[in-house]
C-alpha positions in Angstrom: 0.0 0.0 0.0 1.6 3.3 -0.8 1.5 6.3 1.6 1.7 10.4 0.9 5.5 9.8 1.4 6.3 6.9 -1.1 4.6 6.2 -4.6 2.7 2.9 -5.7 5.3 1.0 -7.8 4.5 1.1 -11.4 3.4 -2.0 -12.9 5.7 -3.4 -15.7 3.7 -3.4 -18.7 3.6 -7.4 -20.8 4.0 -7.8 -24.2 1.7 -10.0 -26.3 3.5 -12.5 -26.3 4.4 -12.3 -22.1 0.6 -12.0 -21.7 -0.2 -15.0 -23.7 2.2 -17.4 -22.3 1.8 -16.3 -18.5 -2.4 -16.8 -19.5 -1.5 -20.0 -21.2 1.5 -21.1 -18.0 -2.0 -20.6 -15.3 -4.3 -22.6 -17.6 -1.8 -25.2 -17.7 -1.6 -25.2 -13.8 -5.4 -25.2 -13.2 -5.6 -28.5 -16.1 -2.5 -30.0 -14.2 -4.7 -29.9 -10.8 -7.5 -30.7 -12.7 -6.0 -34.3 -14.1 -4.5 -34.3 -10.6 -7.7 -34.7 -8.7 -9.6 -37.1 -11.3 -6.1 -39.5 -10.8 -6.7 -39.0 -7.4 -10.2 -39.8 -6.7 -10.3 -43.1 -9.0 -7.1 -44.3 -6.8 -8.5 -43.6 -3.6 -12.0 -44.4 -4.7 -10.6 -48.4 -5.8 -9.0 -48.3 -2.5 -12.3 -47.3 -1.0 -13.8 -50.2 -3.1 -11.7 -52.7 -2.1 -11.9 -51.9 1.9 -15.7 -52.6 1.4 -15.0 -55.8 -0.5 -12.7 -57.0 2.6 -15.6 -55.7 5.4 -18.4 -57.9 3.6 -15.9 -61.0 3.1 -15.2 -60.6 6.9 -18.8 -60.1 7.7 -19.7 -63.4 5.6 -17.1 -64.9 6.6 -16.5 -64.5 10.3 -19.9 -63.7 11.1 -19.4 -67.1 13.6 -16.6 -66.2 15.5 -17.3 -62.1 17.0 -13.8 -61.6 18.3 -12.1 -62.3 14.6 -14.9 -59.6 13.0 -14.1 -57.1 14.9 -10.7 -57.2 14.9 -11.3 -57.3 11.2 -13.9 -54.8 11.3 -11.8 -52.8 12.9 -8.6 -53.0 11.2 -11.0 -52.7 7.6 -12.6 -49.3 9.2 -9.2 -48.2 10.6 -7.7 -48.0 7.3 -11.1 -46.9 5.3 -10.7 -43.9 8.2 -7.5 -43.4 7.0 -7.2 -43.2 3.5 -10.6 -41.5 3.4 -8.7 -38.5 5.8 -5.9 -38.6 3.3 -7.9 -38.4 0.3 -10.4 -35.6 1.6 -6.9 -33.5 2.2 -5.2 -34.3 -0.8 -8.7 -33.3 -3.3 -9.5 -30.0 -0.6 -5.5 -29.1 -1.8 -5.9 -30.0 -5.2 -9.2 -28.2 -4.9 -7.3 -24.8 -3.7 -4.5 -24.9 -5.9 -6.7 -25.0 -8.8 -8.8 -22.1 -7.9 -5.2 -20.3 -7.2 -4.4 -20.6 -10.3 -7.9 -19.6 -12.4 -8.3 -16.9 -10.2 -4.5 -15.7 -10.9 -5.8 -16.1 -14.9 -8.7 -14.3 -13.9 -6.6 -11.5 -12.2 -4.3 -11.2 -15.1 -7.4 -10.7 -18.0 -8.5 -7.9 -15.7 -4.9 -6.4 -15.6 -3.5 -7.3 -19.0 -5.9 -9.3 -21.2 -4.4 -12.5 -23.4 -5.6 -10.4 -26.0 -5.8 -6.6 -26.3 -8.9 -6.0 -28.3 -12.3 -6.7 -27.2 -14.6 -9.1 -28.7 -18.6 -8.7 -27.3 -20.9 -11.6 -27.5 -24.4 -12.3 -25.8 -24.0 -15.6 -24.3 -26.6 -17.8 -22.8 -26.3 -17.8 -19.0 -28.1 -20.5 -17.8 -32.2 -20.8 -18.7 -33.4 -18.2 -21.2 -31.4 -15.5 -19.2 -28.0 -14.0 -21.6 -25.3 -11.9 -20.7 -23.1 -9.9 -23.0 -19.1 -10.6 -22.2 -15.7 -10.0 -23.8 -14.8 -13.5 -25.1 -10.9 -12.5 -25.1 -11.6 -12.7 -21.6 -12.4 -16.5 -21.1 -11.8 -16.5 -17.2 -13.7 -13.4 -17.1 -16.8 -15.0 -18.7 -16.6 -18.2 -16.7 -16.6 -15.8 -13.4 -19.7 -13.5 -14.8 -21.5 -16.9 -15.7 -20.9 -18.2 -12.2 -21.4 -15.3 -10.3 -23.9 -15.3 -7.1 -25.7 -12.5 -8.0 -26.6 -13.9 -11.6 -30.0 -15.6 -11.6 -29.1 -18.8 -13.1 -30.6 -22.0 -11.9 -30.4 -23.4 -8.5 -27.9 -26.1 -10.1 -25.1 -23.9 -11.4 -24.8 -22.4 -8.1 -23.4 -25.5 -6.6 -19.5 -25.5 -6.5 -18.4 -29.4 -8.3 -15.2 -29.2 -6.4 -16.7 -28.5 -3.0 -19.3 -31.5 -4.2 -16.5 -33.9 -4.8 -15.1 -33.4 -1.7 -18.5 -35.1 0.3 -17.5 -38.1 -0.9 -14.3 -38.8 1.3 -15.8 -37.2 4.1 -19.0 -39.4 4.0 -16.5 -42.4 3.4 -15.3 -41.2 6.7 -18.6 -41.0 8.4 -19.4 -44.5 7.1 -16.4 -46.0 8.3 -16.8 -44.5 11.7 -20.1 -46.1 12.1 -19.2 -49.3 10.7 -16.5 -49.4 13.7 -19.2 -48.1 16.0 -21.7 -50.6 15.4 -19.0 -53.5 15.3 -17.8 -52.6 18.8 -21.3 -52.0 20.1 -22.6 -55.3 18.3 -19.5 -57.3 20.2 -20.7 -55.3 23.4 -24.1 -56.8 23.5 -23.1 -60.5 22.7 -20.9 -60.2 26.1 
């Protein structure tokens, strides 16, 4: 922040070409995260997959002898706990970095578009409602389309990264009451 005393810095001003490739360097960034997350959640997701496999062998399976199910129960929710923490971290991160790095391509378009001139379109928003927006601002149109204040169905309002990351966390919770209702279930045989 500059005071009476000291002037704002002056911003350097970007070529074309500087423009274009720091525009093109974020969308590489935010794809990168992007491909990140999807490799993610289909590795954690098979784990996920296979934990539940193990829990209804061991329920078939040792369904006779209480002690062995829930030690196995308990191991199988133990680690379903534990890679559902990891995963919900790891997708939340992902999640963050990719926004960092739209909303840094967003921030640049406003400074120093990819592309100097402006080129207006009316685009649908949603509905039947349009709005008019610079299409050599791409970020800049994905942010008007999105925007809270925009009355575009209910739908569009939910956040798909914030969505994805229910699913480790209800892993979690399932997990936690698998091992709750093991222990309780051993409890009341005793």
């Amino acid at each position: 922040m500059s005071t009476p005393e000291t002037p704002a810095p002056a911003r350097p001003e970007l070529s074309a070409d500087e423009r274009r490739w720091l525009h093109d360097k974020f969308e590489r960034l935010s794809q990168e995260e992007g491909q990140l997350a999807s490799t993610r959640t289909t590795y954690f997701a098979t784990i996920g997959a296979v934990l539940i496999t193990g829990l209804i062998v061991a329920v078939t399976n040792a369904a006779v002898h209480p002690e062995l199910l829930v030690v196995a129960v308990a191991f199988l929710a133990g680690f379903g706990i534990l890679f559902s923490t990891v995963w919900a971290l790891l997708l939340h991160r992902t999640a963050d970095a990719q926004r960092l790095w739209r909303t840094a391509a967003l921030q640049l378009e406003a400074l120093a578009p990819p592309v100097r001139t402006e080129v207006r379109a009316v685009i649908p928003a949603g509905g039947a409602s349009r709005i008019e927006v610079d299409l050599a601002r791409p970020y800049t149109v994905h942010a008007l389309r999105f925007a809270p204040d925009r009355s575009i169905a209910a739908i569009d309002r939910i956040d798909p990264w914030r969505l994805s990351e229910i699913m480790p966390l209800t892993f979690i919770a399932v997990w936690a009451g698998t091992l709750v209702i093991a222990v309780v279930w051993y409890v009341a045989l005793r």
